[in-house]
N, C-alpha and C positions, 0 to 999 in steps of 0.2 A: 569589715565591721560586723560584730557578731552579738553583741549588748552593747542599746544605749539606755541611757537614765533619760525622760521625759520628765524636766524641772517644772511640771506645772497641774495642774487639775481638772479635773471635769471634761466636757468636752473636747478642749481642744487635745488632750491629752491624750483622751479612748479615740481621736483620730488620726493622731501619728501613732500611737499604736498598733491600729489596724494596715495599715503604709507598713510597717514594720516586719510586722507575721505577714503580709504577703511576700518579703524579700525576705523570710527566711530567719528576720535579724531578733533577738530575745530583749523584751523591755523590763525596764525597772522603771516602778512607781512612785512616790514620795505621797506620803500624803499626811495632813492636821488631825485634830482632834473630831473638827467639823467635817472631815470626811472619810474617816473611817469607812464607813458603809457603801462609797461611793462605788459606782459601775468602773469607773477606773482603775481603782483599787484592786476590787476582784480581776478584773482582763489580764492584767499585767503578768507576766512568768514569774515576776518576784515583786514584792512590797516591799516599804520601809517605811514606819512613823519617822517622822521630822521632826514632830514638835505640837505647841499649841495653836487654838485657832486661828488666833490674828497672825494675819502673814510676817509680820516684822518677827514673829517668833518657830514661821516655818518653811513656808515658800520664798523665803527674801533671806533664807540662810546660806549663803553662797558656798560658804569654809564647809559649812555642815555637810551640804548637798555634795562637793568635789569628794568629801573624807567616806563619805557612802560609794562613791566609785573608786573609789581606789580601793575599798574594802570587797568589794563586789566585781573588781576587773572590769569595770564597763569601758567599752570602747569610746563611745561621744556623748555625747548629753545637746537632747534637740530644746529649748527654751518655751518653745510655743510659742504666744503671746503676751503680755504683760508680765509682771514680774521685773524676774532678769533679763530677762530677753533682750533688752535694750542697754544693759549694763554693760561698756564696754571695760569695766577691769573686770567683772564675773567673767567676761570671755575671755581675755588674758590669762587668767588663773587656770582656765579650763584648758587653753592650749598649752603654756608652760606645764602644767600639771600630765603632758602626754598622752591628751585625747583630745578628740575632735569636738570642735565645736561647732554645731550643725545649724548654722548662717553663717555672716560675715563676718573676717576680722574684727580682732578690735580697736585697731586702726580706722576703721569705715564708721563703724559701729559712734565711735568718735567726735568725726569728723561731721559725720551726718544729724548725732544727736543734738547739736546746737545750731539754730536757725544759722544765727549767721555765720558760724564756720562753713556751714554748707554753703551760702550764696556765697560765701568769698572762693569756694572751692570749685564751684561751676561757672566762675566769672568767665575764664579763657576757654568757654565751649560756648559762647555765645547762648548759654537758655535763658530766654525770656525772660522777665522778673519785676514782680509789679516796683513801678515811681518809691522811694525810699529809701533809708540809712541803711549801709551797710557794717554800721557801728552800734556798739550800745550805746546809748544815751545818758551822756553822766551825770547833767542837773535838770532842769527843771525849766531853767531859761534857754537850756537848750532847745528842748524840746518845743517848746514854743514857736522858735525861730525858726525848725525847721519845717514844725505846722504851716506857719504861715508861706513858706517858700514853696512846698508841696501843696498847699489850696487844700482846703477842709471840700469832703466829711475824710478825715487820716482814722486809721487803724494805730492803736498801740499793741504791743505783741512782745509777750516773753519771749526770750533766746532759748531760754531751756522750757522742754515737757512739749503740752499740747494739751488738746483736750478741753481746749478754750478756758483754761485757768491763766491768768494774767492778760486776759486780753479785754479791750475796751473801745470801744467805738465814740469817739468825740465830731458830732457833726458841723461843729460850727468853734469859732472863738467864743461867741458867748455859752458856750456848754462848760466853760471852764475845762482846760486843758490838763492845769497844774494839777488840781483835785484828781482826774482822771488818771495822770500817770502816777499820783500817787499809790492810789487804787492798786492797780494793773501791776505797778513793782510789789508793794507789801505784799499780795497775792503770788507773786511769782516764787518773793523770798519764802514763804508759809508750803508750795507747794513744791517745789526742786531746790529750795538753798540757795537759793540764785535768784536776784533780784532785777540781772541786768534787763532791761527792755528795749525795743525799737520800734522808727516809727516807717507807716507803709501806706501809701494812698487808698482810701475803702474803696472796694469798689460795691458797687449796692445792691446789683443784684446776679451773684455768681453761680454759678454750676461748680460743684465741685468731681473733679474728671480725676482716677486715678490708672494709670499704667502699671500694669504688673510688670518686670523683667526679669529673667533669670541668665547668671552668668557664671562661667566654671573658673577653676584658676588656671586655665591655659587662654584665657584674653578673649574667650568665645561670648557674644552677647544675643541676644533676641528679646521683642517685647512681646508678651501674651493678649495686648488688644487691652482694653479699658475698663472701667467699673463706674458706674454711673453713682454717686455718695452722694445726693443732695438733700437727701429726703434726712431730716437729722433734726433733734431735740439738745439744745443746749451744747450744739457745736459737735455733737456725736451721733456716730452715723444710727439709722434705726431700719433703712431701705434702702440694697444697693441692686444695681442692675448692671448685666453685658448681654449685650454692647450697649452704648450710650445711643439714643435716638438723635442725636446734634451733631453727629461726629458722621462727615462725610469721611469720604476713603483717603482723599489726600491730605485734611485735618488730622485723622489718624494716623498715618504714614507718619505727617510732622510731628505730632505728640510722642510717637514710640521712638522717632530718631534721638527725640531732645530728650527721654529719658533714659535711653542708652547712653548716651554723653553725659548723663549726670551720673551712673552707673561707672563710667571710666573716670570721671572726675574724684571719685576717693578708691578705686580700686577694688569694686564691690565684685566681689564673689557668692552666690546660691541665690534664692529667690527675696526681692527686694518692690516695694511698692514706691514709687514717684506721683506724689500726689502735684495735682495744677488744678488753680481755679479756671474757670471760662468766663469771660465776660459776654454782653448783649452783641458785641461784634463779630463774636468766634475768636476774641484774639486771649490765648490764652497766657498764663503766668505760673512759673516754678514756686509752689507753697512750701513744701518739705518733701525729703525720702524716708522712710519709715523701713526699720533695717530691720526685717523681722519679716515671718508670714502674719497676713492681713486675716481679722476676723472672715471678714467676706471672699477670701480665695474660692472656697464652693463655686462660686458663680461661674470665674474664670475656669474652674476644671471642665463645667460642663459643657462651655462653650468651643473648647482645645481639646478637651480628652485627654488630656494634661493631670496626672497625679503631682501636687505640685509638693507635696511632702516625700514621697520617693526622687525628688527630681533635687531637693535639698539633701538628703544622703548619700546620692549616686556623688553629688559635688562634692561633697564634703570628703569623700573617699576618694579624693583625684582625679575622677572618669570624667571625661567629655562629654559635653550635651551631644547628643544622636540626633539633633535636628539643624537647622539651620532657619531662619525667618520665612525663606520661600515656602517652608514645611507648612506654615501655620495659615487655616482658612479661618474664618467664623463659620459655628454651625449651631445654628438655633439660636433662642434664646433663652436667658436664666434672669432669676430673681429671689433674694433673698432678705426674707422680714429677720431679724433680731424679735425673739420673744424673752423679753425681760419681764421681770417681776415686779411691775409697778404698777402706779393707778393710772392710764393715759385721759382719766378725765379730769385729776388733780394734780397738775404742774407734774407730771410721771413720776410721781414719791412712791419713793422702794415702797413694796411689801414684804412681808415674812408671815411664816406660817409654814402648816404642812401639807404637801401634794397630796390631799386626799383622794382626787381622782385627777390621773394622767395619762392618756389614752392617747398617742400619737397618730397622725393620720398616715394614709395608706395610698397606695396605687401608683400609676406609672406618673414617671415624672416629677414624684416628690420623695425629697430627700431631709431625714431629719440628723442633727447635729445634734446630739445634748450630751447629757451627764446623769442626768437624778432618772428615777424610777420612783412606782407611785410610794406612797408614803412615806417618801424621804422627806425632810424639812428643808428649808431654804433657807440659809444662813446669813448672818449679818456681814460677815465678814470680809465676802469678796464682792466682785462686779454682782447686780444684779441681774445680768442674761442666764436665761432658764437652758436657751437652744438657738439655734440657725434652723429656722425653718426655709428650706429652697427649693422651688417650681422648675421644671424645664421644659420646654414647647419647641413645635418647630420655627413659631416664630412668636413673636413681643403678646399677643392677643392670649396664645393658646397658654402662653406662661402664665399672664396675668388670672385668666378662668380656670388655672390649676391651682394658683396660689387663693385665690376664692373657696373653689373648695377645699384645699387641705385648711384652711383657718376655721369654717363649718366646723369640718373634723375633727380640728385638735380640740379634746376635751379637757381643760384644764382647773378643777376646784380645789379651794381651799387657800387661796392669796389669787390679787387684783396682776393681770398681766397687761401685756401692750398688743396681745390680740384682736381688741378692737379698733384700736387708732393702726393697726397696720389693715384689717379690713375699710376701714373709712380711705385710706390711700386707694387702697382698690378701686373703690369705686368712685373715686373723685375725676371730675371730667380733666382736673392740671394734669394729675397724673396719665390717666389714661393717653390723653393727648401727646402728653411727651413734653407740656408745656408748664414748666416749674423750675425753681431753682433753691437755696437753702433757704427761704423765707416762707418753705410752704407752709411748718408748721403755724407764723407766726402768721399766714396769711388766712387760713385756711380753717388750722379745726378750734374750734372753741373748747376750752382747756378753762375749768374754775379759775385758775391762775399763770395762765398763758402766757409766760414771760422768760425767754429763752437767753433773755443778757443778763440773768440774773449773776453774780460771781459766786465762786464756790461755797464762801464762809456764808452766804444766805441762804444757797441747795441747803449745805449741810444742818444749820440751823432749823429751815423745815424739813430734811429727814428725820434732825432729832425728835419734830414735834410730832411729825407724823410715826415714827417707830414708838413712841410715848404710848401713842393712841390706839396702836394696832396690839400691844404688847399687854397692855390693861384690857384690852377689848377679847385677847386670846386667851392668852394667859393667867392673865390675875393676878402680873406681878405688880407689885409697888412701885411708886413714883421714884424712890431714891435709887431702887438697881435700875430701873429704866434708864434714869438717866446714866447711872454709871455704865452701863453695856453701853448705850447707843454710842459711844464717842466713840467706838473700834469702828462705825461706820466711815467717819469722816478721815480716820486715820489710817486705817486698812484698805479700801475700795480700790481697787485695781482698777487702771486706766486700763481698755479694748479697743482702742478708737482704730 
């Protein structure tokens, strides 16, 4: 493999990149309107515009993006995160088209992308899986009866996407069931075209535990140990951690087997994430596999030493993993805050504006992930994370007083970020302790409007009002293009979960 095309932007991009030119291998860029100027752009041996800013018109061009490799000879096209990346006819197209495709089949890709084809695919490997239908639910009085058979508080839950779009927590029969799963489909149909839903016993207070795996297409598997998600705003992660402080050695031993068997359960080939919830017992439950590198791999590299982007191209080129499970210790540990562009003291509504000052912090043990440089603007159009800010220590203490000071450090004016509610995690005694789970925020930090079940059409709703505010307050543009721009928020914004 000698050029691939990186189908995506910003940082995760300038980071298989850099994977790339250490092996030698030459990249191609794609980039919009809104990023022309980007650090990506520049890195790259070769650019190509794709198009305009909103992704449906650049980064979501699948035909556009294969007909630039085929013009440009590129060997594979690595997806990154969001986007395509989860698209399994983009990766069809990419394989029939006679390049590699730098993740899974699009068979897996598949297979995995819909809740329940995955549980029904992992059934005969015996993994875990929380009380619930392993069907969508076709009316209304079903669902009902099946609440009532499973015992409230149940979980409603889209088959397709994630991201906590279609999903609703009904605690009781009198919360009105009907309403709820009405709710939970119309949002499902609005956000993936697909309305089916299902239903799953809540559990109320879980840890969300994820296993990394990586596996070649010679039948070879291993897991890379765990990533601690719990710490998360509206279903999406904001603070992850390796290794999980819950997770004895023989709970981990179980957790990496059972997502190795989910791993062999659709025939998943390169690096692959198996999210499971934890309950108060340690007893845990198969959520989804996520066919894709994880926003949060960082953590896992530091903990393995593990490139985990070189380890997706070495596969993709037919080579064998060069280790085996015995190979891999834990050493140290890592931690990783998401700095996004939003207010963390008003329900985390995007900001926009321009990086007047952006001043990255320095020293041993920290590592920064991003994309922009100072005076770049921060655009409406995709995810609002700025960067991967990650800490490494020799153990959990030394991380967390590294990740202290590099948030000190990071100097960022000119838009509101989540640099402070990820210092407030710092220093909170749940976290510290080791004792939290996804209700921190809601338990935890005081938020103007604190409320993490909100469903999407509301976020979006107050994005619009707050992009209104911020846009008149910067800018000076008028009420009618306000509003006219801001709808690219709701309908562009990349999923990074």
């Amino acid at each position: 493999m000698k050029k691939i095309l990186i189908a995506n932007r910003g940082e995760i991009a300038l980071r298989i990149m850099r994977s790339a030119h250490e092996m030698g291998i030459k990249t191609v860029a794609v980039y919009s309107d809104a990023d022309r100027k980007s650090p990506h752009v520049r890195y790259a041996n070769e650019s190509v515009y794709i198009g305009q800013s909103e992704s449906s018109k650049s980064y979501l061009l699948g035909d556009k993006i294969i007909e630039i490799c085929k013009q440009l000879n590129v060997d594979g096209v690595h997806p990154g995160y969001g986007f395509l990346s989860e698209n399994a006819e983009f990766a069809e197209r990419v394989e029939k088209s006679g390049m590699s495709f730098i993740g899974p089949s699009s068979y897996s890709i598949k297979i995995m992308g819909d809740k329940l084809s995955a549980k029904n695919a992992v059934k005969d490997y015996n993994v875990p899986m929380i009380e619930g239908t392993d069907k969508a639910i076709l009316n209304l009085e079903e669902g009902r009866k099946i609440a009532l058979q499973i015992g409230y508080p149940i979980l409603i839950k889209a088959s397709a996407g994630g991201g906590g779009k279609g999903m609703r927590i009904v605690e009781s029969l009198e919360h009105g069931i009907e309403e709820q799963m009405k709710l939970a489909m119309n949002e499902a149909q609005s956000a993936f075209g697909n309305n089916s839903v299902f239903i799953e016993k809540y559990i109320s207070s879980p840890r969300h535990i994820e296993i990394q795996i990586m596996g070649d297409k010679h039948g070879n598997y291993v897991y890379l140990f765990e990533r601690e998600c719990s710490i998360q705003r509206r279903h999406q992660k904001v603070i992850e951690e390796a290794p999980s402080v819950v997770l004895s050695e023989e709970l981990r031993k179980q957790m990496g087997k059972k997502a190795i068997d989910v791993a062999r359960a659709c025939n998943y080939v390169g690096a692959g994430t198996v999210e499971f919830l934890l309950d108060s017992k340690n007893n845990f439950y198969f959520l989804e596999m996520n066919t894709r590198l994880q926003v949060e791999h960082p953590v896992t590299e530091l903990i393995t030493g593990i490139d985990l982007v070189k380890e997706q191209i070495k596969v993709a080129m037919g080579q064998k993993l060069e280790y085996t499970q015995q190979d891999f210790k834990i050493k140290g540990h890592a931690i990783e805050a998401r700095i996004y562009a939003e207010d963390s003291y008003n329900n985390f509504m995007p900001d926009i504006g321009n990086l007047t000052v952006y001043k990255r912090p320095q020293g041993a043990g920290v590592r920064v992930d991003d994309g922009y440089d100072e005076g770049m603007d921060i655009p409406i159009y995709y995810d609002s994370m700025i960067s991967k800010l990650v800490t490494y220590g020799s153990n959990r203490q030394e991380a967390i007083d590294r990740m202290k000071r590099a948030i000190k450090e990071y100097k960022i004016s000119g838009i509101e970020t989540t640099l402070p509610f990820c210092e407030f995690v710092m220093n909170h005694d749940s976290f510290v302790s080791g004792n939290y789970d996804t209700h921190f925020v809601k338990k935890h930090f005081n938020s103007k409007a604190n409320n993490t079940d909100l469903q999407s059409s509301e976020i979006a709703s107050l994005f619009a009002l707050h992009y209104i505010e911020n846009v008149n307050k910067k800018t000076k543009t008028n009420f009618n293009d306000s509003i006219k721009n801001n709808s690219n928020w709701k309908q562009n914004r990349t999923k990074t979960n």
